[in-house]
Structures are given as C-alpha cells and as structure tokens.
TIVO-2410 file (N, C-alpha, C; in nm, 3 decimals):
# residues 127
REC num residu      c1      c2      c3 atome chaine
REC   1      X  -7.279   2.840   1.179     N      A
REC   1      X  -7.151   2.896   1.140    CA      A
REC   1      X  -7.173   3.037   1.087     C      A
REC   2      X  -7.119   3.149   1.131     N      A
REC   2      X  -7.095   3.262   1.085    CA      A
REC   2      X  -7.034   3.301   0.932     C      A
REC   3      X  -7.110   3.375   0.910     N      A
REC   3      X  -7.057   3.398   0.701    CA      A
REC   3      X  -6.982   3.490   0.778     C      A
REC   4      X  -6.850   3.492   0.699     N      A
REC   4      X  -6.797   3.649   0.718    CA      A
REC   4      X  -6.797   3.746   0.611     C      A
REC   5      X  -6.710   3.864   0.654     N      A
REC   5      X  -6.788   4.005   0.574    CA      A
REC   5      X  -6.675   4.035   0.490     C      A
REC   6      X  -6.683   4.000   0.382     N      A
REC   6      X  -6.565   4.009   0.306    CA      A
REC   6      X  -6.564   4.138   0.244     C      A
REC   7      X  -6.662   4.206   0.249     N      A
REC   7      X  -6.656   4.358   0.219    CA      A
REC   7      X  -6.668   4.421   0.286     C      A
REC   8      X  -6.639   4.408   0.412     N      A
REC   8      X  -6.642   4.519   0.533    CA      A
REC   8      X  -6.485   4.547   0.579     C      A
REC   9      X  -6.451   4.634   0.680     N      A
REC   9      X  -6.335   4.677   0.692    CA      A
REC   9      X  -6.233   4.574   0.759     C      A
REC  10      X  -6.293   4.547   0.824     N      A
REC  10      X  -6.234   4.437   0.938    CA      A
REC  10      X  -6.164   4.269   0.858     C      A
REC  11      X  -6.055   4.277   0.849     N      A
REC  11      X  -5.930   4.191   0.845    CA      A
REC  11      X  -5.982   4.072   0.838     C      A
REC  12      X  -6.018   3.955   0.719     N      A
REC  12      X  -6.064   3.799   0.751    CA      A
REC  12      X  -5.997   3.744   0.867     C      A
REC  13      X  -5.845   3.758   0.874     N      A
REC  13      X  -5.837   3.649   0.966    CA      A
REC  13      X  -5.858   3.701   1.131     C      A
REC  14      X  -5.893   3.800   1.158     N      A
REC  14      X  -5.939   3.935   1.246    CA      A
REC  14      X  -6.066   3.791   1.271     C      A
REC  15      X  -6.151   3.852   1.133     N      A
REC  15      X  -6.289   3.776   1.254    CA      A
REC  15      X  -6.271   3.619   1.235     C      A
REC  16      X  -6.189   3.525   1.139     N      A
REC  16      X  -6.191   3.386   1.189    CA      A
REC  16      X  -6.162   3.441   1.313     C      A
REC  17      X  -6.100   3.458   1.353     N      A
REC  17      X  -6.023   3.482   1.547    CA      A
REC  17      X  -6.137   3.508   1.623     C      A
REC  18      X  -6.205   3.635   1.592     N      A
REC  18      X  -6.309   3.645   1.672    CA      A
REC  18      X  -6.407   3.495   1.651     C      A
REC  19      X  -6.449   3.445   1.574     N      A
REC  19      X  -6.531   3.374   1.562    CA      A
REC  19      X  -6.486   3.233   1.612     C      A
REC  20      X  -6.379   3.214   1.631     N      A
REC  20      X  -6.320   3.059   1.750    CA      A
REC  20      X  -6.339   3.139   1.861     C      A
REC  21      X  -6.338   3.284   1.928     N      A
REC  21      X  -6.340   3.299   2.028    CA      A
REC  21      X  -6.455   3.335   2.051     C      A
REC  22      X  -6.568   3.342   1.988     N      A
REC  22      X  -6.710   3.304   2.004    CA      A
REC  22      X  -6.730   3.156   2.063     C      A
REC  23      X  -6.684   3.095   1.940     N      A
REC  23      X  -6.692   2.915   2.014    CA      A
REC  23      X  -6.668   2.891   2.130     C      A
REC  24      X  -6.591   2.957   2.196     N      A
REC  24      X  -6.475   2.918   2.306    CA      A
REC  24      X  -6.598   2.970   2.448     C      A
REC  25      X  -6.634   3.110   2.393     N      A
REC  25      X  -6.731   3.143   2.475    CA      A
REC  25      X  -6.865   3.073   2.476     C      A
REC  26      X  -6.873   3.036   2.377     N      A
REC  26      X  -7.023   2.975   2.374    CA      A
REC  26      X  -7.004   2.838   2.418     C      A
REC  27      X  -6.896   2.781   2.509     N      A
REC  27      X  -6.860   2.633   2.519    CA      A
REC  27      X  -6.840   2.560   2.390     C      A
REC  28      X  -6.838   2.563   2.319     N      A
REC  28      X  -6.822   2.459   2.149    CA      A
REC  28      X  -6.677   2.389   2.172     C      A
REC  29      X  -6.611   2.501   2.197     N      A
REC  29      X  -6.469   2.453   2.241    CA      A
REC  29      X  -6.427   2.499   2.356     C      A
REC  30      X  -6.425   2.355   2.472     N      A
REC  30      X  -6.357   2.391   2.606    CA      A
REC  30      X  -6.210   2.343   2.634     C      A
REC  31      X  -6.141   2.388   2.755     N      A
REC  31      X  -6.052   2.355   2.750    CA      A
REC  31      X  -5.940   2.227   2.718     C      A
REC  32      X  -5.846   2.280   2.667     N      A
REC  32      X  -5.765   2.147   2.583    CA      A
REC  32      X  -5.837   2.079   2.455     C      A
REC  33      X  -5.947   2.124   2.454     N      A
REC  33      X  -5.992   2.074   2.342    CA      A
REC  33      X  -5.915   2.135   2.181     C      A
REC  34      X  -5.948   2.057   2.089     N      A
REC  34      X  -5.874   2.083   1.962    CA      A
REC  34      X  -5.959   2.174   1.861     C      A
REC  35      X  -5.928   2.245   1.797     N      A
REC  35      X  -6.014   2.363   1.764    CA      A
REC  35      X  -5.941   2.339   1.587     C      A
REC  36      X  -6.045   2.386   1.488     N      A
REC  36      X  -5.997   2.341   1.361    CA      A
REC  36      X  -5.881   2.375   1.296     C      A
REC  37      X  -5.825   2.329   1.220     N      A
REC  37      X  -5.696   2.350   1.138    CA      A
REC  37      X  -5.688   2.479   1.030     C      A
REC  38      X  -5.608   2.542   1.016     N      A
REC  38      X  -5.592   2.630   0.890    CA      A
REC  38      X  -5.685   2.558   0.741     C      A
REC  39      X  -5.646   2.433   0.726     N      A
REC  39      X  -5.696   2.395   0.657    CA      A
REC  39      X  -5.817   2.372   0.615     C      A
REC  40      X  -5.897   2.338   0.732     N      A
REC  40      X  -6.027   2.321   0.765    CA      A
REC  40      X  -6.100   2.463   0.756     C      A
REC  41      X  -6.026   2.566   0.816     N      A
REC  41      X  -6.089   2.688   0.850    CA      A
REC  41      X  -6.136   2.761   0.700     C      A
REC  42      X  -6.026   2.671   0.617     N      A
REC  42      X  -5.988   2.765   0.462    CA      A
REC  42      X  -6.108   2.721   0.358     C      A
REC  43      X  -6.137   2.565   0.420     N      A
REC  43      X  -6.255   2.481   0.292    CA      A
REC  43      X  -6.383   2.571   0.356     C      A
REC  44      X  -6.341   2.568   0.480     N      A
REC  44      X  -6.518   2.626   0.546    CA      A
REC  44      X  -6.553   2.754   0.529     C      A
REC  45      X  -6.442   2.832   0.462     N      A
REC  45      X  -6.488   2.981   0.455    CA      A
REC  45      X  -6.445   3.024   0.301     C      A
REC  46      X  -6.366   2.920   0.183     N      A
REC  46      X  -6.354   2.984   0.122    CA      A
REC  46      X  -6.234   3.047   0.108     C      A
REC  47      X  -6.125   3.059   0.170     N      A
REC  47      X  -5.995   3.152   0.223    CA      A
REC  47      X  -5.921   3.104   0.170     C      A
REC  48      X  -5.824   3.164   0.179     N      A
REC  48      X  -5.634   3.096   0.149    CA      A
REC  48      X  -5.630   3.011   0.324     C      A
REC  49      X  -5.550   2.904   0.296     N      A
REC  49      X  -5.497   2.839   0.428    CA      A
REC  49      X  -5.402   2.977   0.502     C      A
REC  50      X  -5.401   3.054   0.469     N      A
REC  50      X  -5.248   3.147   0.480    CA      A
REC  50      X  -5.330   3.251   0.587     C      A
REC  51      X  -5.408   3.241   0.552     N      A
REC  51      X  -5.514   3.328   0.616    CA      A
REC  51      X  -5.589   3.323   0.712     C      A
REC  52      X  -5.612   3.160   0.736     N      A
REC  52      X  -5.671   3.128   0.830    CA      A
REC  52      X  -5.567   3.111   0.937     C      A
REC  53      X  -5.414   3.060   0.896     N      A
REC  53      X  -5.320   3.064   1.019    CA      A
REC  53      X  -5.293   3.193   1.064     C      A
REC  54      X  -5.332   3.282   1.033     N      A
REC  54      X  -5.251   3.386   1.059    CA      A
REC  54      X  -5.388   3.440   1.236     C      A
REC  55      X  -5.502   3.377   1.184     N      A
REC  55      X  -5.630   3.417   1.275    CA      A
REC  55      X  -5.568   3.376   1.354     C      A
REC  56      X  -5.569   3.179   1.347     N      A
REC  56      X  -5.501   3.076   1.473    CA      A
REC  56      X  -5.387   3.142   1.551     C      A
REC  57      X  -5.279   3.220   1.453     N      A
REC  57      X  -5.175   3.198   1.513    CA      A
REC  57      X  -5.166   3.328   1.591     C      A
REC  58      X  -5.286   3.438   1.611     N      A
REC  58      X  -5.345   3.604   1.663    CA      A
REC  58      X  -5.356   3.477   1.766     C      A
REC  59      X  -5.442   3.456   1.770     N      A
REC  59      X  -5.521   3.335   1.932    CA      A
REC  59      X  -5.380   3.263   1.981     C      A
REC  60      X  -5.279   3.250   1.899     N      A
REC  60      X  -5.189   3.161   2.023    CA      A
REC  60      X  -5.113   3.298   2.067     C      A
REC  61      X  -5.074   3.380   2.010     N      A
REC  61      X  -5.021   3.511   2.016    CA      A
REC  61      X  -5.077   3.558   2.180     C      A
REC  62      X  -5.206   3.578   2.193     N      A
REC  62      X  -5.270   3.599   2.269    CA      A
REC  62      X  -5.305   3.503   2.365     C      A
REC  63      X  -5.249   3.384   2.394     N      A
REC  63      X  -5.235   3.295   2.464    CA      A
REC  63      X  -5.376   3.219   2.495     C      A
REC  64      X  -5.467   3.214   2.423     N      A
REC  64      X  -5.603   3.177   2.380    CA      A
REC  64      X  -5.638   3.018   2.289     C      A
REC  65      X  -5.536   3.027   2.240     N      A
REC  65      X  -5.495   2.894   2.180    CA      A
REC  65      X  -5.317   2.868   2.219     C      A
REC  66      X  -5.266   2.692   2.189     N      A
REC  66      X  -5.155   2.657   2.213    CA      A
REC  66      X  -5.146   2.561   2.109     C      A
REC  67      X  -5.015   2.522   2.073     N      A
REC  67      X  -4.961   2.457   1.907    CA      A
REC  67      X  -4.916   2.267   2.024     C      A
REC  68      X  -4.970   2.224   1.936     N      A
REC  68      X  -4.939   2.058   1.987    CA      A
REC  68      X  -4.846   2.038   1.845     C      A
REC  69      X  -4.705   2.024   1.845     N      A
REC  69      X  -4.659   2.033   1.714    CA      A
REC  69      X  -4.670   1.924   1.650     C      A
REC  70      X  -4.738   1.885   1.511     N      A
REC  70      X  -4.781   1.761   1.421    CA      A
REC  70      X  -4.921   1.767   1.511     C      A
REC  71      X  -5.012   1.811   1.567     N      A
REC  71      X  -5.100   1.745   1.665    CA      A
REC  71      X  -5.234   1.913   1.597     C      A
REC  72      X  -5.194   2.001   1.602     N      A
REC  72      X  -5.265   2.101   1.604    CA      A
REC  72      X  -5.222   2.233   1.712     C      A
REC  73      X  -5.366   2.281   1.673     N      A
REC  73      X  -5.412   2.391   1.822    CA      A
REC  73      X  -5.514   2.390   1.833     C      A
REC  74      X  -5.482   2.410   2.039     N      A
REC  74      X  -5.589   2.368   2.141    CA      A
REC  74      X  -5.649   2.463   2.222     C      A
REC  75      X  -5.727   2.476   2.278     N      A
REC  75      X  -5.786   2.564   2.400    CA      A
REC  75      X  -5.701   2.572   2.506     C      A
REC  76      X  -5.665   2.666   2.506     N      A
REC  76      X  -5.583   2.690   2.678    CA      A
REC  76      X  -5.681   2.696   2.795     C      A
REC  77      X  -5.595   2.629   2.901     N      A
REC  77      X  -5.705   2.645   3.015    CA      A
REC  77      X  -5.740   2.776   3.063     C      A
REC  78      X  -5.712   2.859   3.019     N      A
REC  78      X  -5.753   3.029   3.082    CA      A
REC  78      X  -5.836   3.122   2.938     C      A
REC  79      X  -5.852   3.002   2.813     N      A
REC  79      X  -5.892   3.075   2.733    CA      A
REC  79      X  -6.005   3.177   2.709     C      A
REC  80      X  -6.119   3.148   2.776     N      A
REC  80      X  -6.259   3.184   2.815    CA      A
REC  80      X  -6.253   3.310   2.898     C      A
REC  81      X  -6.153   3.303   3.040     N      A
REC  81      X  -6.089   3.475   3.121    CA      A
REC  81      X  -6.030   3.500   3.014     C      A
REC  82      X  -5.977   3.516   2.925     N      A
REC  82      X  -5.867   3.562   2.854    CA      A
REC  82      X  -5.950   3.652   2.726     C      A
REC  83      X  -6.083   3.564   2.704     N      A
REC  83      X  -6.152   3.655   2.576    CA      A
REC  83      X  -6.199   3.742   2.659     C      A
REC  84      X  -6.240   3.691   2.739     N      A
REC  84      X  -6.366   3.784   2.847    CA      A
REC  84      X  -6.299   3.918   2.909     C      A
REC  85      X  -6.170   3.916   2.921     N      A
REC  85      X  -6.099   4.034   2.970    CA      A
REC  85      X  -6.076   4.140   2.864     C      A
REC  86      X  -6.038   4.058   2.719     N      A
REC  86      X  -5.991   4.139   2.609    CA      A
REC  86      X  -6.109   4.232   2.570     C      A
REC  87      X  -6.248   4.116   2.570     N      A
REC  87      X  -6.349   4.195   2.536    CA      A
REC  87      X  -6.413   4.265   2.611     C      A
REC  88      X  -6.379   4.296   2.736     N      A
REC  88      X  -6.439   4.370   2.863    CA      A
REC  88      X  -6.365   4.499   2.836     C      A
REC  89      X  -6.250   4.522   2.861     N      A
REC  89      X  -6.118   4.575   2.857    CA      A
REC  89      X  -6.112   4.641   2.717     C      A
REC  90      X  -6.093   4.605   2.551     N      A
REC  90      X  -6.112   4.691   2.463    CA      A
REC  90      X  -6.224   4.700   2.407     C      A
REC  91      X  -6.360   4.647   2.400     N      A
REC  91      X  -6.474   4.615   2.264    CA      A
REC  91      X  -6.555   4.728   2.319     C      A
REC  92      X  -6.566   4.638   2.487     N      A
REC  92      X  -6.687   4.678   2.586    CA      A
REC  92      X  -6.650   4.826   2.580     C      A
REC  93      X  -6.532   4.893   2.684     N      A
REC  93      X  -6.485   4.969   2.643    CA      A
REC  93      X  -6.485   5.122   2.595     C      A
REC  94      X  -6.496   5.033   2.453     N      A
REC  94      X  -6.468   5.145   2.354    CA      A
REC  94      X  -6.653   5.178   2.287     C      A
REC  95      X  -6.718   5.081   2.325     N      A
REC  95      X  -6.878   5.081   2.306    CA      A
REC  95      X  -6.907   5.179   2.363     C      A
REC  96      X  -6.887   5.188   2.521     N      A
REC  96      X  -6.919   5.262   2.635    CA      A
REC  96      X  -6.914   5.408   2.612     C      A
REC  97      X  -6.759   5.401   2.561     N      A
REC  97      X  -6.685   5.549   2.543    CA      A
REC  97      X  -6.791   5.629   2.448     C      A
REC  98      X  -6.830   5.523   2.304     N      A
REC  98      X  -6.930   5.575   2.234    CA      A
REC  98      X  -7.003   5.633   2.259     C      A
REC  99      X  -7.069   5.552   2.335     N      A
REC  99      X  -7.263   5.592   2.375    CA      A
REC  99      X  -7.235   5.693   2.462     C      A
REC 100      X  -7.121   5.679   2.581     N      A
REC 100      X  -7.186   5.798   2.613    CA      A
REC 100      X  -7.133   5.955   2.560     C      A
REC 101      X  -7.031   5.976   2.408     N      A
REC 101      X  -7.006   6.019   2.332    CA      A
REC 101      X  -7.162   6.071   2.302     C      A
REC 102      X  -7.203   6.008   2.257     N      A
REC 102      X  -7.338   6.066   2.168    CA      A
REC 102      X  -7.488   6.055   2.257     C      A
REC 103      X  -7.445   6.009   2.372     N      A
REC 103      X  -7.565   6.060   2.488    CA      A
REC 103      X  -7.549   6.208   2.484     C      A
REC 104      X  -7.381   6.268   2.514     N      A
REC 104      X  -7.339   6.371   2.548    CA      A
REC 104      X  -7.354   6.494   2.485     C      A
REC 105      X  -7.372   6.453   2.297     N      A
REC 105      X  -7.422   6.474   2.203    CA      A
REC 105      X  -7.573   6.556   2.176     C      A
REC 106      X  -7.638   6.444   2.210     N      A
REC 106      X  -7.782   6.420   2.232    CA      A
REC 106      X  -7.837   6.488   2.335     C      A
REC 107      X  -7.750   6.510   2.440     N      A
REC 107      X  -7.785   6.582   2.542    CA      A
REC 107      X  -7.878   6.487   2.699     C      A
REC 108      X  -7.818   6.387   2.674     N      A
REC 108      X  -7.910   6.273   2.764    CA      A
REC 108      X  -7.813   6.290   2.929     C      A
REC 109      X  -7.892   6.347   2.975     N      A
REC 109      X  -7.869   6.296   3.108    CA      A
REC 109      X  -7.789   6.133   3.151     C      A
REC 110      X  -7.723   6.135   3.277     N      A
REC 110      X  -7.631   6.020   3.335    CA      A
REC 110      X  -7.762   5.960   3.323     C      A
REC 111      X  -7.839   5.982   3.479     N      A
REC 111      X  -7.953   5.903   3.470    CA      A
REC 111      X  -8.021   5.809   3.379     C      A
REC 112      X  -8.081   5.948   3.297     N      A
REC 112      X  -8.175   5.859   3.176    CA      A
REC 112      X  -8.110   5.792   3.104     C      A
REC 113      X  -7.980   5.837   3.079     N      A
REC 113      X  -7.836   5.717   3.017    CA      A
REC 113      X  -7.880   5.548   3.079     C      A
REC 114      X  -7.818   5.575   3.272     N      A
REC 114      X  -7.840   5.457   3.347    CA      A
REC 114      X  -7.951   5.396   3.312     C      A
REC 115      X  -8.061   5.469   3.305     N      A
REC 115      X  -8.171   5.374   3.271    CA      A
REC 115      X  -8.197   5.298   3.192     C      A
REC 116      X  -8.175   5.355   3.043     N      A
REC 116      X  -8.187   5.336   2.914    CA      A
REC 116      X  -8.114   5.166   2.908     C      A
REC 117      X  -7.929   5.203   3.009     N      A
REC 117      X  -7.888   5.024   3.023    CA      A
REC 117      X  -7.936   4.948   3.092     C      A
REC 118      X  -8.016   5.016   3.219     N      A
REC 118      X  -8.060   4.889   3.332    CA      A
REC 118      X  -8.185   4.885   3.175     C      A
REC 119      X  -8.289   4.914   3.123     N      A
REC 119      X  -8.363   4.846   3.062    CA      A
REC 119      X  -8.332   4.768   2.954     C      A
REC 120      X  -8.218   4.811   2.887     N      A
REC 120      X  -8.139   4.700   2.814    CA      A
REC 120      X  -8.149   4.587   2.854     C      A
REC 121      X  -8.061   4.588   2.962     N      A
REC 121      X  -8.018   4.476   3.073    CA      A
REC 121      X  -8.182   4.394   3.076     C      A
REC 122      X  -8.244   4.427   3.082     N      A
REC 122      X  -8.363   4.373   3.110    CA      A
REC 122      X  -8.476   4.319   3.024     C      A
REC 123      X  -8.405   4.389   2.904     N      A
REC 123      X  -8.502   4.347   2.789    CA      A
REC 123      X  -8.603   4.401   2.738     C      A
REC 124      X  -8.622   4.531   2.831     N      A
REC 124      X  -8.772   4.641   2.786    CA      A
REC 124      X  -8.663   4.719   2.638     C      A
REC 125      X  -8.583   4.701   2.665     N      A
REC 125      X  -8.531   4.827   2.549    CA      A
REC 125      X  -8.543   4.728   2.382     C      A
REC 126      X  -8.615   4.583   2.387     N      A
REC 126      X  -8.598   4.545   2.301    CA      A
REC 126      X  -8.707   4.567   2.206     C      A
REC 127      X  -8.686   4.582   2.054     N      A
REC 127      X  -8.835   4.595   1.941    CA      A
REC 127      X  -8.920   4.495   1.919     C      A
***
C-alpha cells in the first residue's frame, strides 16, 4: 500500500485516485470488480471519509469507476484503456514536453535525446 504525501502539493484525494488507478493497472482490481469504500479508504489512510469520496467519485467522474447504489463502486469494463489514455495523453505528455525542454536547455541533440530513451527502454540507463 502506498503512504501518501501529505506535505506535498498534490490534492489527497488526487492521489487516493491515482492510487486505485494504479490497482486497476496493476490487475488488483479487474473489471466489475468492487474496489474499497470511502470508508475503508479513510481507516487505511488516516483521512476524513469526505475525502476519500471525493477521489472515488474523480474515478466515476471519469468513467473509471461506476456507483452500484447501497452496493458500492466498481471497475468499469474500459477502466484500464481509460487510465492508460489519460496517462498517455496528459502525465506522459507533459514528461516528454519536459525533457525535451531541458535537453533543449542542455543543448542535447534529437539523437543523443533518442538514445538516452531507447537505453532507458532497455535498462542500460539504470544506477
């Protein structure tokens, strides 16, 4: 289970959200399956219940989760394309935009850029 960063900038119920949509990606929770309660989310982290619905209710917002009313919320069957696009589309993105921000910076060539990710990709770029 992920601690979250209660002194960092980023919104608690921001990363509960991200962090069911970790699960979701990591298979923990597949489709239709039931994913924890406000309540549950609130003993396990410490939170207001108020706080944790507000994560759940970003994920049904985003059609990532769905409300079984008296029953909970569940995994939608498209939930997994649905993170994978958001996070392709804004995270990935805006990473990209970065680096090559401060390649550009740095003065790094496309190339040696390309390379630098195919060795990522590969695992030489690791310490």
């Amino acid at each position: 289970m992920t601690i979250l960063n209660t002194d960092g900038t980023k919104p608690i119920y921001i990363q509960i959200a991200e962090w069911i949509e970790t699960e979701i990606m990591n298979g923990h929770f597949k489709k239709d399956d039931k994913v924890y309660s406000q309540y549950q989310l609130a003993e396990m982290y410490t939170i207001n219940p108020a706080t944790a619905a507000k994560g759940l209710n970003l994920l049904v917002d985003e059609a990532i989760l769905y409300k079984k009313r008296g029953l909970g919320m569940f995994v939608t069957m498209n939930a997994k394309e649905q993170i994978m696009n958001k996070r392709k589309n804004q995270t990935l993105k805006r990473l990209v935009q970065e680096i090559v921000l401060e390649a550009n910076r740095l003065h790094i060539s496309k190339t040696e850029l390309i390379e630098m990710i195919k060795d990522a990709q590969s695992g030489e770029g690791e310490q």
